[in-house]
C-alpha positions in Angstrom: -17.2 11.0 9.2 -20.1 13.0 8.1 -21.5 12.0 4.8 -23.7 14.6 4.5 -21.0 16.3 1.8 -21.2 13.6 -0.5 -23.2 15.2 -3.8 -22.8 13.5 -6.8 -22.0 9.9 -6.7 -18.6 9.2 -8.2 -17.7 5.5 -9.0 -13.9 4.1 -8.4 -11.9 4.8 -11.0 -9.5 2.0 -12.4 -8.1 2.6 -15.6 -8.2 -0.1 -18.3 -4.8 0.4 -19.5 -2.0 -2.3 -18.4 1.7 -0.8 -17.1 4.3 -2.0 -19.0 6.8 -4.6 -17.7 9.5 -3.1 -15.4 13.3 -3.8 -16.6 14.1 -7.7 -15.4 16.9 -6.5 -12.4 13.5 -5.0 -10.0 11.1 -7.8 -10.5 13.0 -10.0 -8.0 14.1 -7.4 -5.3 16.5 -9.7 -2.5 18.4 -8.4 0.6 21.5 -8.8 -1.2 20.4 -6.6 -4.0 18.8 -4.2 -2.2 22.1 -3.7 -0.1 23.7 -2.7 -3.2 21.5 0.1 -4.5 21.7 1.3 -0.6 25.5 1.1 -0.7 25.6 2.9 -3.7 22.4 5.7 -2.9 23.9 6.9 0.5 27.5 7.4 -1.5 26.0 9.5 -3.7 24.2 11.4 -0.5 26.9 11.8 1.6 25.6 9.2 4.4 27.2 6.3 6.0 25.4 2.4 4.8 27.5 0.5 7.5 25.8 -1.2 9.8 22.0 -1.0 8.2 19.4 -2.8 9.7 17.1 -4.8 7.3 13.1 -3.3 8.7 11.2 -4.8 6.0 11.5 -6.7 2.7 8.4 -6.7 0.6 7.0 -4.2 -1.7 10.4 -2.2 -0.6 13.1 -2.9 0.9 13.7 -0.8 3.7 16.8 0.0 6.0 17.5 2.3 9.1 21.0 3.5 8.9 23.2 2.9 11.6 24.9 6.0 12.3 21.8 8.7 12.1 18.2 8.8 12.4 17.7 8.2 8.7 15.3 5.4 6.9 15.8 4.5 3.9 13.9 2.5 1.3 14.7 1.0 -1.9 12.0 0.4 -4.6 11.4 -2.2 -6.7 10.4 -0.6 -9.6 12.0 2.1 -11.4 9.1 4.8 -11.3 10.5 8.3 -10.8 7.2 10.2 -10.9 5.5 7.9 -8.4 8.5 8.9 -6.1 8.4 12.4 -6.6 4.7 12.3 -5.8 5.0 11.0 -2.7 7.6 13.2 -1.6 4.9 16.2 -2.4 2.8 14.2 -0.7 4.9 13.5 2.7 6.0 17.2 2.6 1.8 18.6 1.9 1.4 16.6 4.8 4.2 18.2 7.1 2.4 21.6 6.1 -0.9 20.4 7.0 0.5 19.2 10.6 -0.9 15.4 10.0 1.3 12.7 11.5 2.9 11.4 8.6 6.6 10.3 7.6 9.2 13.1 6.9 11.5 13.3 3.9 14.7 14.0 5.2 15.2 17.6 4.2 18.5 17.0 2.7 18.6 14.7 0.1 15.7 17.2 -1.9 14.6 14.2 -4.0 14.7 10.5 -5.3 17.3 8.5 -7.1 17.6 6.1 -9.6 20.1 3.6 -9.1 20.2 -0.4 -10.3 16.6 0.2 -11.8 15.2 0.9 -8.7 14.1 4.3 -7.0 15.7 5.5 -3.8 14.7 7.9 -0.9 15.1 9.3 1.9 13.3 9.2 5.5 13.5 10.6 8.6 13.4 7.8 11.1 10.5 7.1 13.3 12.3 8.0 16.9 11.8 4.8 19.9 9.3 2.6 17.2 7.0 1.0 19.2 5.2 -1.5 16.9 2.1 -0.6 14.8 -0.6 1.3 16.3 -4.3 -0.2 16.7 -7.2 -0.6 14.0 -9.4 2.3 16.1 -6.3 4.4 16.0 -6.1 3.8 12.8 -9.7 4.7 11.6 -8.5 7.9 13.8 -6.2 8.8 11.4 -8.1 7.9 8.3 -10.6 10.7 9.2 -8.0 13.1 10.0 -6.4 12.5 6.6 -9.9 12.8 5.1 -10.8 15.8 6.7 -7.8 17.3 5.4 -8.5 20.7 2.3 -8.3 18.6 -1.0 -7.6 21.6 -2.3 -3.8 22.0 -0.5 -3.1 18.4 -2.1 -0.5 17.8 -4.6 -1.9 16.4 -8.1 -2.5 13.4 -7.5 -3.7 10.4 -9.8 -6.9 8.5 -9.5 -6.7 5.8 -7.5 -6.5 2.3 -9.2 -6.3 -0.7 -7.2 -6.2 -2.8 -9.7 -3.0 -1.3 -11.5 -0.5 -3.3 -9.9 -2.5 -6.2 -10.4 -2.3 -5.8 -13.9 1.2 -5.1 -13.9 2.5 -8.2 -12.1 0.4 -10.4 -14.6 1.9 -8.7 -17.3 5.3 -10.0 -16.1 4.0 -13.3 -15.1 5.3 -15.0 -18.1 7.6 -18.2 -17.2 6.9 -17.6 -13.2 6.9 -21.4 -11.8 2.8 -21.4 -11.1 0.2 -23.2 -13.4 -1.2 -21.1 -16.6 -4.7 -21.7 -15.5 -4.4 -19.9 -12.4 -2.7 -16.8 -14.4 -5.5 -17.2 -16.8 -8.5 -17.0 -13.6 -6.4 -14.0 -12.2 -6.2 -12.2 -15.9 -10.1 -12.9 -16.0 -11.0 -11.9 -12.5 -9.0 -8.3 -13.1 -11.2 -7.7 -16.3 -14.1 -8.9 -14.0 -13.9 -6.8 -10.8 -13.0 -3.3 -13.2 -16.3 -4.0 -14.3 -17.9 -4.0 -11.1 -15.8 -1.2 -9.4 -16.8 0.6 -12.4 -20.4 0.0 -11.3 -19.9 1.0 -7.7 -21.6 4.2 -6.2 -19.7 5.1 -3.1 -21.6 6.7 -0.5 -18.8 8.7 0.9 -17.0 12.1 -0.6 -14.0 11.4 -2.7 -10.4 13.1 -2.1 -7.6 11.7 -1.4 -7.0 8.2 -0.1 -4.0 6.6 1.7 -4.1 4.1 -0.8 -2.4 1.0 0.7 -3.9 1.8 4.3 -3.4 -1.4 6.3 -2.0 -1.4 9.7 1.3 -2.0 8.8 1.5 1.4 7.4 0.8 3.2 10.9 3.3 3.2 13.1 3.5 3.9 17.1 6.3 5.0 18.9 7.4 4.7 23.0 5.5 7.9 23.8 2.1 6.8 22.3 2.1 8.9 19.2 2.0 7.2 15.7 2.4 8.4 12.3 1.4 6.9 8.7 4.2 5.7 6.4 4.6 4.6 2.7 3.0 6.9 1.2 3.1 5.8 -2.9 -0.5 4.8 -2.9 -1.9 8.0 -1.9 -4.3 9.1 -4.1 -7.8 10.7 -5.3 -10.7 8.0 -5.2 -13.9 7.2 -2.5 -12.6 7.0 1.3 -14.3 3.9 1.4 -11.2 1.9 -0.2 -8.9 3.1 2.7 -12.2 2.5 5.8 -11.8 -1.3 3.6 -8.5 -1.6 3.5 -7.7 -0.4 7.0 -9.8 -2.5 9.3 -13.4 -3.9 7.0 -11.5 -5.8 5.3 -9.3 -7.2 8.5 -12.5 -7.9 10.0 -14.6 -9.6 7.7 -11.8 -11.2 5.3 -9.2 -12.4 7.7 -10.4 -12.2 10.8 -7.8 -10.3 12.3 -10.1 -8.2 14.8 -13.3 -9.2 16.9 -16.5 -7.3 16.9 -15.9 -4.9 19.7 -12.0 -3.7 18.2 -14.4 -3.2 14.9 -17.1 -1.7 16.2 -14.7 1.0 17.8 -12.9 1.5 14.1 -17.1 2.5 12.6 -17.2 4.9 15.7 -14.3 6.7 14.6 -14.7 7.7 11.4 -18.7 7.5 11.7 -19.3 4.8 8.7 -19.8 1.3 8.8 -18.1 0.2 5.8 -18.8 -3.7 5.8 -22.1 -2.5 5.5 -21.9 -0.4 2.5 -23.6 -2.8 -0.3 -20.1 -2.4 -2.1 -18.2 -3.6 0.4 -17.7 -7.1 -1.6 -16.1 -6.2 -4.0 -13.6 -4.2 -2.7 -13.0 -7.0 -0.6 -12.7 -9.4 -3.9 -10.6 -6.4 -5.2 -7.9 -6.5 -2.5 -7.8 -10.1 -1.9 -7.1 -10.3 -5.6 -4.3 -7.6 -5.8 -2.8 -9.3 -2.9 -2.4 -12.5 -4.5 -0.7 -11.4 -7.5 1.3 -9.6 -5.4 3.6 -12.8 -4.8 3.9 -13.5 -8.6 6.8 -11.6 -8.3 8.9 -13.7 -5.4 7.3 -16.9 -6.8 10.2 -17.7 -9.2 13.0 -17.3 -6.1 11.0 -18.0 -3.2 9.2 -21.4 -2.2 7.6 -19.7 0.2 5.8 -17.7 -2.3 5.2 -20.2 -4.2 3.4 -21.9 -1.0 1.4 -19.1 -0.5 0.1 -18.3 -3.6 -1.3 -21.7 -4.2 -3.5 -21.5 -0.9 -4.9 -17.6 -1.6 -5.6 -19.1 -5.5 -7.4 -21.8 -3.6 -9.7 -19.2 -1.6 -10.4 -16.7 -4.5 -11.6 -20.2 -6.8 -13.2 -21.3 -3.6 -15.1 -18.1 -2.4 -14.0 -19.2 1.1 -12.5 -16.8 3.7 -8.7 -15.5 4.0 -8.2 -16.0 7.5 -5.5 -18.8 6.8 -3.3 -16.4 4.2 0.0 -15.9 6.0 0.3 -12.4 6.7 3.0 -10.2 4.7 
Protein backbone atom coordinates (compact mmCIF):
# COMPACT_ATOMS: atom_id res chain seq x y z
CA UNK A 1 0.00 0.00 0.00
CA UNK A 2 1.88 3.10 -0.92
CA UNK A 3 1.61 5.87 1.68
CA UNK A 4 3.11 8.25 -0.24
CA UNK A 5 -0.66 9.75 -0.96
CA UNK A 6 -1.30 10.47 2.48
CA UNK A 7 -1.28 14.70 2.74
CA UNK A 8 -2.87 16.03 5.47
CA UNK A 9 -3.21 13.89 8.54
CA UNK A 10 -6.78 13.24 9.34
CA UNK A 11 -7.57 11.76 12.85
CA UNK A 12 -10.59 8.91 13.37
CA UNK A 13 -13.58 10.33 13.60
CA UNK A 14 -16.08 8.94 16.35
CA UNK A 15 -18.91 11.03 16.96
CA UNK A 16 -19.77 11.97 20.65
CA UNK A 17 -23.41 11.55 20.22
CA UNK A 18 -25.08 8.19 21.72
CA UNK A 19 -27.80 6.18 19.41
CA UNK A 20 -30.93 5.83 20.89
CA UNK A 21 -32.21 2.59 22.34
CA UNK A 22 -33.60 0.22 19.61
CA UNK A 23 -37.42 -1.00 20.26
CA UNK A 24 -37.19 -4.05 23.11
CA UNK A 25 -38.32 -7.02 20.34
CA UNK A 26 -34.41 -6.68 18.40
CA UNK A 27 -32.25 -6.43 21.41
CA UNK A 28 -32.45 -10.16 22.04
CA UNK A 29 -32.42 -11.54 18.46
CA UNK A 30 -33.01 -15.91 18.95
CA UNK A 31 -33.27 -18.59 16.18
CA UNK A 32 -36.81 -18.80 16.92
CA UNK A 33 -37.39 -15.17 16.33
CA UNK A 34 -35.37 -14.75 13.62
CA UNK A 35 -37.28 -17.65 11.75
CA UNK A 36 -40.25 -15.58 12.06
CA UNK A 37 -39.30 -12.32 10.37
CA UNK A 38 -37.73 -14.89 7.66
CA UNK A 39 -41.10 -16.60 7.30
CA UNK A 40 -42.77 -13.61 6.95
CA UNK A 41 -39.86 -11.46 4.60
CA UNK A 42 -39.63 -14.19 1.89
CA UNK A 43 -43.77 -14.17 1.75
CA UNK A 44 -43.73 -10.90 1.07
CA UNK A 45 -40.85 -11.63 -1.80
CA UNK A 46 -42.22 -14.29 -3.44
CA UNK A 47 -39.52 -17.00 -2.09
CA UNK A 48 -39.84 -20.26 -0.43
CA UNK A 49 -38.48 -20.26 3.75
CA UNK A 50 -38.86 -24.15 4.00
CA UNK A 51 -36.06 -25.85 4.82
CA UNK A 52 -33.54 -22.77 5.83
CA UNK A 53 -30.46 -23.47 7.10
CA UNK A 54 -29.35 -21.46 10.22
CA UNK A 55 -25.33 -20.03 8.82
CA UNK A 56 -24.79 -17.75 11.57
CA UNK A 57 -26.42 -16.15 14.69
CA UNK A 58 -24.69 -13.11 16.09
CA UNK A 59 -24.82 -9.61 15.02
CA UNK A 60 -27.46 -11.14 12.29
CA UNK A 61 -29.01 -13.92 11.89
CA UNK A 62 -28.48 -15.39 8.70
CA UNK A 63 -30.14 -18.20 6.55
CA UNK A 64 -29.55 -19.89 3.14
CA UNK A 65 -32.82 -20.83 1.63
CA UNK A 66 -33.33 -24.17 0.68
CA UNK A 67 -34.78 -24.15 -2.62
CA UNK A 68 -32.50 -21.32 -4.48
CA UNK A 69 -29.13 -19.89 -4.20
CA UNK A 70 -30.42 -17.08 -2.03
CA UNK A 71 -28.92 -15.82 1.63
CA UNK A 72 -30.76 -14.14 3.64
CA UNK A 73 -30.16 -12.14 6.79
CA UNK A 74 -32.20 -10.75 9.46
CA UNK A 75 -31.05 -7.73 11.42
CA UNK A 76 -31.24 -6.98 14.80
CA UNK A 77 -31.87 -3.57 14.78
CA UNK A 78 -34.45 -1.69 12.88
CA UNK A 79 -32.06 0.77 10.88
CA UNK A 80 -33.44 1.32 7.33
CA UNK A 81 -30.83 3.74 6.13
CA UNK A 82 -27.87 1.56 7.34
CA UNK A 83 -29.47 -1.18 5.06
CA UNK A 84 -30.02 0.80 2.08
CA UNK A 85 -26.40 1.95 2.36
CA UNK A 86 -24.99 -1.19 2.17
CA UNK A 87 -26.98 -2.25 -0.65
CA UNK A 88 -25.27 0.98 -2.62
CA UNK A 89 -22.44 -0.23 -1.27
CA UNK A 90 -22.65 -4.16 -2.43
CA UNK A 91 -23.99 -3.01 -5.80
CA UNK A 92 -20.75 0.14 -6.16
CA UNK A 93 -18.86 -2.75 -5.61
CA UNK A 94 -20.39 -5.11 -8.38
CA UNK A 95 -19.66 -2.00 -10.73
CA UNK A 96 -16.19 -1.70 -9.59
CA UNK A 97 -15.53 -5.64 -10.27
CA UNK A 98 -14.28 -6.26 -6.50
CA UNK A 99 -15.26 -9.61 -5.01
CA UNK A 100 -17.88 -8.63 -2.81
CA UNK A 101 -21.49 -10.16 -1.93
CA UNK A 102 -24.36 -9.52 -4.41
CA UNK A 103 -27.83 -8.23 -3.60
CA UNK A 104 -30.12 -10.40 -5.29
CA UNK A 105 -31.27 -8.29 -8.09
CA UNK A 106 -34.87 -8.99 -7.36
CA UNK A 107 -35.95 -8.01 -4.19
CA UNK A 108 -34.62 -4.07 -5.18
CA UNK A 109 -34.39 -3.26 -1.40
CA UNK A 110 -34.70 -3.91 2.41
CA UNK A 111 -37.67 -4.65 4.61
CA UNK A 112 -38.85 -3.93 7.75
CA UNK A 113 -40.54 -6.61 9.45
CA UNK A 114 -40.80 -7.51 13.51
CA UNK A 115 -38.45 -4.45 14.12
CA UNK A 116 -35.77 -5.81 12.36
CA UNK A 117 -34.38 -5.13 8.74
CA UNK A 118 -34.37 -7.76 6.07
CA UNK A 119 -32.36 -8.41 2.83
CA UNK A 120 -31.56 -10.18 0.32
CA UNK A 121 -28.26 -12.13 -0.95
CA UNK A 122 -27.04 -13.99 -3.51
CA UNK A 123 -25.51 -17.06 -2.09
CA UNK A 124 -21.82 -17.73 -2.07
CA UNK A 125 -21.80 -20.87 -4.66
CA UNK A 126 -19.66 -24.39 -3.05
CA UNK A 127 -18.53 -22.18 0.44
CA UNK A 128 -15.45 -23.35 1.27
CA UNK A 129 -14.72 -21.86 4.73
CA UNK A 130 -13.00 -18.41 5.31
CA UNK A 131 -10.18 -17.49 3.33
CA UNK A 132 -6.65 -16.68 4.96
CA UNK A 133 -5.30 -13.51 6.91
CA UNK A 134 -2.70 -12.74 3.67
CA UNK A 135 -5.61 -13.19 1.43
CA UNK A 136 -7.27 -11.07 3.34
CA UNK A 137 -4.81 -8.08 3.58
CA UNK A 138 -5.10 -8.89 -0.40
CA UNK A 139 -8.35 -7.73 -0.45
CA UNK A 140 -8.04 -4.91 1.93
CA UNK A 141 -5.65 -3.18 -0.64
CA UNK A 142 -7.82 -3.95 -3.46
CA UNK A 143 -10.79 -2.33 -1.60
CA UNK A 144 -8.50 0.54 -0.85
CA UNK A 145 -7.25 1.11 -4.00
CA UNK A 146 -10.64 1.35 -5.24
CA UNK A 147 -11.82 5.53 -6.82
CA UNK A 148 -13.34 7.05 -3.52
CA UNK A 149 -14.88 9.07 -5.76
CA UNK A 150 -17.41 6.09 -7.35
CA UNK A 151 -18.34 5.40 -3.56
CA UNK A 152 -21.76 5.89 -2.34
CA UNK A 153 -22.07 8.57 0.69
CA UNK A 154 -20.99 7.01 3.14
CA UNK A 155 -20.72 8.05 6.91
CA UNK A 156 -17.56 8.45 8.93
CA UNK A 157 -16.54 5.57 10.48
CA UNK A 158 -17.26 5.29 14.25
CA UNK A 159 -16.15 2.34 16.05
CA UNK A 160 -17.25 3.28 19.03
CA UNK A 161 -21.04 3.76 18.02
CA UNK A 162 -22.26 0.53 18.80
CA UNK A 163 -20.43 0.53 21.82
CA UNK A 164 -22.33 3.35 23.01
CA UNK A 165 -25.46 1.99 21.82
CA UNK A 166 -25.47 -1.32 23.69
CA UNK A 167 -24.54 0.56 27.00
CA UNK A 168 -27.34 2.68 26.41
CA UNK A 169 -29.64 -0.37 26.64
CA UNK A 170 -27.67 -2.03 29.25
CA UNK A 171 -30.00 -1.10 31.99
CA UNK A 172 -31.32 -4.31 34.13
CA UNK A 173 -28.90 -6.69 31.96
CA UNK A 174 -27.88 -9.42 34.69
CA UNK A 175 -23.96 -8.13 34.94
CA UNK A 176 -22.56 -5.90 37.96
CA UNK A 177 -23.10 -1.91 37.65
CA UNK A 178 -19.41 -1.33 38.15
CA UNK A 179 -18.39 -3.16 35.19
CA UNK A 180 -21.11 -0.93 33.01
CA UNK A 181 -19.80 1.95 34.84
CA UNK A 182 -15.69 0.95 33.69
CA UNK A 183 -17.11 0.28 30.12
CA UNK A 184 -19.20 3.84 30.02
CA UNK A 185 -15.81 5.38 31.25
CA UNK A 186 -13.47 3.54 28.99
CA UNK A 187 -15.84 4.76 25.73
CA UNK A 188 -15.49 8.51 26.95
CA UNK A 189 -11.73 7.56 27.39
CA UNK A 190 -10.58 5.88 24.08
CA UNK A 191 -12.87 8.83 21.91
CA UNK A 192 -10.42 10.93 23.46
CA UNK A 193 -7.53 9.26 22.31
CA UNK A 194 -8.85 8.16 18.72
CA UNK A 195 -9.55 11.70 18.60
CA UNK A 196 -5.85 12.35 19.15
CA UNK A 197 -4.64 9.76 16.63
CA UNK A 198 -2.76 10.88 13.33
CA UNK A 199 -3.07 8.00 10.95
CA UNK A 200 -0.27 7.54 8.68
CA UNK A 201 -2.29 6.09 5.89
CA UNK A 202 -4.89 7.94 3.31
CA UNK A 203 -8.43 7.89 4.41
CA UNK A 204 -11.54 6.45 2.14
CA UNK A 205 -13.41 3.96 2.69
CA UNK A 206 -12.99 1.19 5.15
CA UNK A 207 -14.65 -2.29 5.36
CA UNK A 208 -15.54 -1.45 8.69
CA UNK A 209 -15.95 -4.83 10.60
CA UNK A 210 -13.05 -6.55 8.51
CA UNK A 211 -12.26 -9.66 10.44
CA UNK A 212 -11.77 -12.92 8.81
CA UNK A 213 -15.02 -14.07 9.26
CA UNK A 214 -16.25 -11.61 6.80
CA UNK A 215 -14.13 -13.11 3.80
CA UNK A 216 -15.27 -16.01 2.50
CA UNK A 217 -13.65 -18.77 0.11
CA UNK A 218 -15.37 -20.98 -2.00
CA UNK A 219 -14.31 -24.80 -3.74
CA UNK A 220 -12.53 -23.11 -6.61
CA UNK A 221 -10.23 -20.81 -4.56
CA UNK A 222 -11.89 -17.59 -5.07
CA UNK A 223 -13.27 -15.60 -2.04
CA UNK A 224 -15.42 -12.59 -1.69
CA UNK A 225 -16.12 -10.01 1.33
CA UNK A 226 -19.45 -10.13 3.05
CA UNK A 227 -21.52 -8.04 5.59
CA UNK A 228 -21.04 -5.04 4.36
CA UNK A 229 -22.96 -2.45 7.11
CA UNK A 230 -19.71 -1.27 8.54
CA UNK A 231 -18.37 0.11 5.41
CA UNK A 232 -17.33 3.40 5.71
CA UNK A 233 -15.05 6.59 5.26
CA UNK A 234 -12.17 6.67 8.05
CA UNK A 235 -8.08 5.73 8.05
CA UNK A 236 -7.30 2.13 6.40
CA UNK A 237 -5.47 1.45 9.34
CA UNK A 238 -8.81 0.39 11.39
CA UNK A 239 -9.53 -2.30 8.75
CA UNK A 240 -5.17 -3.48 8.43
CA UNK A 241 -6.09 -3.67 12.70
CA UNK A 242 -9.04 -5.26 12.49
CA UNK A 243 -8.19 -7.77 9.87
CA UNK A 244 -5.04 -9.44 10.98
CA UNK A 245 -2.90 -6.70 13.67
CA UNK A 246 -5.19 -7.09 15.93
CA UNK A 247 -5.43 -11.18 15.49
CA UNK A 248 -1.84 -11.16 15.83
CA UNK A 249 -0.96 -9.15 18.66
CA UNK A 250 -4.38 -9.41 20.76
CA UNK A 251 -5.35 -12.93 20.37
CA UNK A 252 -2.90 -14.66 19.07
CA UNK A 253 -4.63 -16.15 16.43
CA UNK A 254 -1.69 -16.09 13.70
CA UNK A 255 2.26 -16.63 14.10
CA UNK A 256 4.88 -14.30 12.90
CA UNK A 257 5.45 -15.70 9.44
CA UNK A 258 1.25 -15.82 8.54
CA UNK A 259 1.65 -11.95 9.78
CA UNK A 260 4.49 -11.05 8.30
CA UNK A 261 2.89 -12.12 4.86
CA UNK A 262 -0.52 -9.93 5.78
CA UNK A 263 2.36 -6.39 6.11
CA UNK A 264 3.67 -7.68 2.65
CA UNK A 265 0.48 -7.32 1.09
CA UNK A 266 -0.74 -4.28 1.68
CA UNK A 267 2.84 -2.74 2.26
CA UNK A 268 2.23 -1.38 6.00
CA UNK A 269 3.05 -2.75 9.17
CA UNK A 270 0.27 -1.69 11.25
CA UNK A 271 1.21 -3.14 14.80
CA UNK A 272 3.91 -0.88 14.31
CA UNK A 273 2.08 2.30 13.70
CA UNK A 274 2.51 4.15 17.31
CA UNK A 275 -1.51 4.13 17.24
CA UNK A 276 -1.91 0.76 17.01
CA UNK A 277 -2.84 0.49 20.93
CA UNK A 278 -5.51 2.00 20.97
CA UNK A 279 -7.25 0.69 18.25
CA UNK A 280 -6.50 -2.38 19.76
CA UNK A 281 -8.15 -1.12 23.26
CA UNK A 282 -10.90 0.23 20.81
CA UNK A 283 -11.97 -3.12 19.44
CA UNK A 284 -11.43 -5.19 22.35
CA UNK A 285 -13.73 -2.74 24.03
CA UNK A 286 -16.61 -2.73 21.36
CA UNK A 287 -16.31 -6.39 21.39
CA UNK A 288 -17.12 -6.83 24.84
CA UNK A 289 -20.16 -4.82 25.02
CA UNK A 290 -21.05 -6.54 22.17
CA UNK A 291 -22.50 -9.47 24.52
CA UNK A 292 -24.48 -6.98 26.66
CA UNK A 293 -27.06 -7.78 24.42
CA UNK A 294 -27.32 -11.93 24.79
CA UNK A 295 -26.22 -11.51 28.47
CA UNK A 296 -29.87 -11.39 29.85
CA UNK A 297 -30.86 -14.85 27.76
CA UNK A 298 -27.70 -16.46 27.35
CA UNK A 299 -25.31 -17.94 30.23
CA UNK A 300 -22.95 -18.22 27.92
CA UNK A 301 -22.71 -14.58 27.42
CA UNK A 302 -22.90 -13.96 30.59
CA UNK A 303 -19.65 -16.35 30.98
CA UNK A 304 -17.84 -14.58 28.52
CA UNK A 305 -18.32 -11.20 29.27
CA UNK A 306 -17.09 -11.61 32.82
CA UNK A 307 -13.61 -13.01 31.50
CA UNK A 308 -13.07 -10.10 28.51
CA UNK A 309 -14.15 -7.49 31.61
CA UNK A 310 -11.38 -9.29 33.41
CA UNK A 311 -8.75 -8.58 30.62
CA UNK A 312 -9.73 -5.00 29.69
CA UNK A 313 -9.41 -4.21 33.99
CA UNK A 314 -6.35 -6.35 33.82
CA UNK A 315 -4.49 -4.99 30.64
CA UNK A 316 -3.66 -8.70 29.98
CA UNK A 317 -3.93 -10.30 26.54
CA UNK A 318 -7.26 -11.65 24.71
CA UNK A 319 -6.06 -14.83 23.61
CA UNK A 320 -8.39 -16.79 26.01
CA UNK A 321 -11.79 -14.80 24.74
CA UNK A 322 -13.86 -17.46 23.01
CA UNK A 323 -14.15 -16.56 19.58
CA UNK A 324 -17.69 -15.34 18.06
Amino acid sequence: MNTSRATSAPTISISASVPTATPTPTAGLTEAAARATLRAACAAAGLDPDGARLLRLGENAVFALAGRPVVVRVSRAAALPRARRELAVARWLERAGFPAVRALPEVPGPSLLDGRVVTFWRELPDHGGTAGFPALAGALRALHELPAEEAPRLPALDPLAEAAGHLAQAPGVPVPDADLEFLRERVTELREEAAALRPQLPAGPVHGDAHKGNYLRAADGSAVMIDLEHVAHGPREWDLATAFGIPYRGFGWLGEDVYRQAVRAVGFDVVAWPGFDVLLRLRLTAMTTALLRDTPHDPSARAEFARRIATLRGGADASGWRRG
